[in-house]
C-alpha positions, 0 to 999 in steps of 0.5 A: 413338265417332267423336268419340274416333278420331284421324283425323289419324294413322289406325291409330296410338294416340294419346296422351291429352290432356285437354280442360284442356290442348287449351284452354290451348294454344288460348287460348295462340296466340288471345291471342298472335296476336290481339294483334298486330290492334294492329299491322294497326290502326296500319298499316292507318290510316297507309295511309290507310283510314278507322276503318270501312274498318279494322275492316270489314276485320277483321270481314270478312276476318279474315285476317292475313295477307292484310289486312297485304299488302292495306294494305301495297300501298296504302301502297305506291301500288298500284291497289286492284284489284291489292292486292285480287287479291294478297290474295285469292290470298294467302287462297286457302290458307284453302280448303285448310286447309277441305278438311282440316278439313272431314274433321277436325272433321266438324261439322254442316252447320248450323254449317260456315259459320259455321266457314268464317270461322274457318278460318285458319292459326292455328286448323288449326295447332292443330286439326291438332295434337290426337290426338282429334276432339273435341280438334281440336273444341275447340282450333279453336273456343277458338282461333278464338273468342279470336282472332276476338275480340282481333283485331277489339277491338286493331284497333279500339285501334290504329286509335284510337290511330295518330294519338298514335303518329305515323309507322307507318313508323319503328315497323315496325308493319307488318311484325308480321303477315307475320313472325307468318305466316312463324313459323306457316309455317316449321315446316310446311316439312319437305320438301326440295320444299316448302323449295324452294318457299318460297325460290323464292318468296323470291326472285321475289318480293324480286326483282321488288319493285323493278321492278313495282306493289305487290302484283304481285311477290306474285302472280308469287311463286305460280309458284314451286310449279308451276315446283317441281314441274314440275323435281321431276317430270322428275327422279323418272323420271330416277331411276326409270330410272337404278335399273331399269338397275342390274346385281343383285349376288350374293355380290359378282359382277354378273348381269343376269339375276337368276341366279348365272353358277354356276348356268347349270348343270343343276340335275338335275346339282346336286340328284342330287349332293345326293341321292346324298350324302344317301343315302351318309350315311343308307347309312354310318349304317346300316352303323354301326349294323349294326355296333355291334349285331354288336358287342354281340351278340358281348360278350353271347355271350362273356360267356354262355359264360364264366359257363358 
């Protein structure tokens, strides 16, 4: 029964979806992004990069959006070593999407590294998004087979077809893949950190394009997170300690010790007065009940001695 525990959302129900549905939404985000290997094709020829080079890279690497940052720095004039580090440090994310699904999927050792080359943004924001383990099974296989196999095929078209297209440049082709990565990665951004994060490296990033070789600015913009993080962590304990000094408020009055000013009194003082005037209550409705019963004692002895 473990192919059916949701373990994205553990202790919570989850609700059906049928497999029908699970490969809709999965041939859905294969088709679309694949063909957007069009795009990388023409680029990647007008960068200058031969037929083979073109389609090794998407056999190969087979992820977007390092493959679109790689022939950008080279069209740029970049050192090819420096557009090969900037593509791998852009493609160490799919290393974390592995570790998540990697507890996710669960699947044999056998096939996980075949899996491995299919573990890009597309496929764990599908896989992710399934209540079911076998749901997350099939959105990530369907996902990752369709786009695999578009991808490589309009790489290969627009690769073909980037001499009758003429100038890649004045088409804008080369901006398609990072704007259909910044479309998967926009809605992940839900904290307040990570939005800072993300402008931050906006930022550094469009900020020193102009001043250094291609593809660095993209390896500098990767500061932005410890540098978050770094600011978020020195204000937390500011906060911790700004609460921990905050006076505790009773009924309106502030007391620093946890206890109302009134009670510094004896509390014997307070607990005799309470029982004494429990017992004054009991003692009067006694002495009221004493009382009714003498009175009605007495109506019966009168009337006894009127009938006689």
């Amino acid at each position: 029964m473990a192919e059916q525990t949701a373990p994205a959302h553990a202790g919570t129900p989850s609700p059906a979806k049928s497999d029908v549905a699970v490969v809709r939404d999965a041939l859905g985000v294969g088709v679309a992004v694949g063909l957007s290997g069009f795009a990388f094709g023409v680029t990647a020829a007008g960068s200058g990069l031969t037929l083979l080079q073109t389609c090794a890279l998407s056999l190969l690497v087979f992820t977007g959006a390092s493959q679109f940052a790689l022939v950008g720095a080279l069209a740029a004039g970049g050192n090819p070593y420096t557009a090969a580090a900037g593509a791998f440090f852009l493609g160490v994310r799919n290393t974390f999407y592995g570790l998540r699904l990697s507890q996710l999927l669960a699947l044999p050792r056998a096939v996980r590294p075949f899996a491995a080359h299919w573990v890009i943004d597309e496929t764990t924001a599908v896989s992710l998004a399934q209540p079911t383990r076998r749901a997350a099974r099939i959105g990530f296989t369907v996902t990752g087979a369709t786009l695999y196999v578009l991808w490589n095929l309009t790489t290969l078209l627009g690769a073909l077809g980037a001499e009758a297209i003429g100038d890649t440049d004045a088409w804008g082709l080369d901006a398609a893949g990072p704007a259909v990565f910044l479309a998967l990665l926009a809605p992940m951004l839900t904290s307040t950190t990570e939005r800072a994060v993300a402008a931050l490296a906006v930022v550094i990033g469009l900020g020193l394009l102009p001043v250094l070789p291609a593809g660095v600015p993209v390896l500098l913009a990767a500061l932005a997170a410890p540098a978050v993080l770094y600011v978020a962590g020195r204000r937390s304990p500011a906060r911790e300690d700004t609460t921990d000094d905050a006076p505790v408020v009773t009924d309106g009055r502030d007391t620093h010790d946890g206890h109302h000013p009134d009670t510094a009194a004896d509390p014997g003082t307070r607990t005799e007065s309470a029982t004494g005037a429990v017992t004054g209550t009991a003692a009067d409705t006694g002495d009221n009940t004493h009382d009714q019963r003498g009175d009605d004692q007495r109506g019966r002895d009168g009337t006894g001695q009127a009938e006689r």
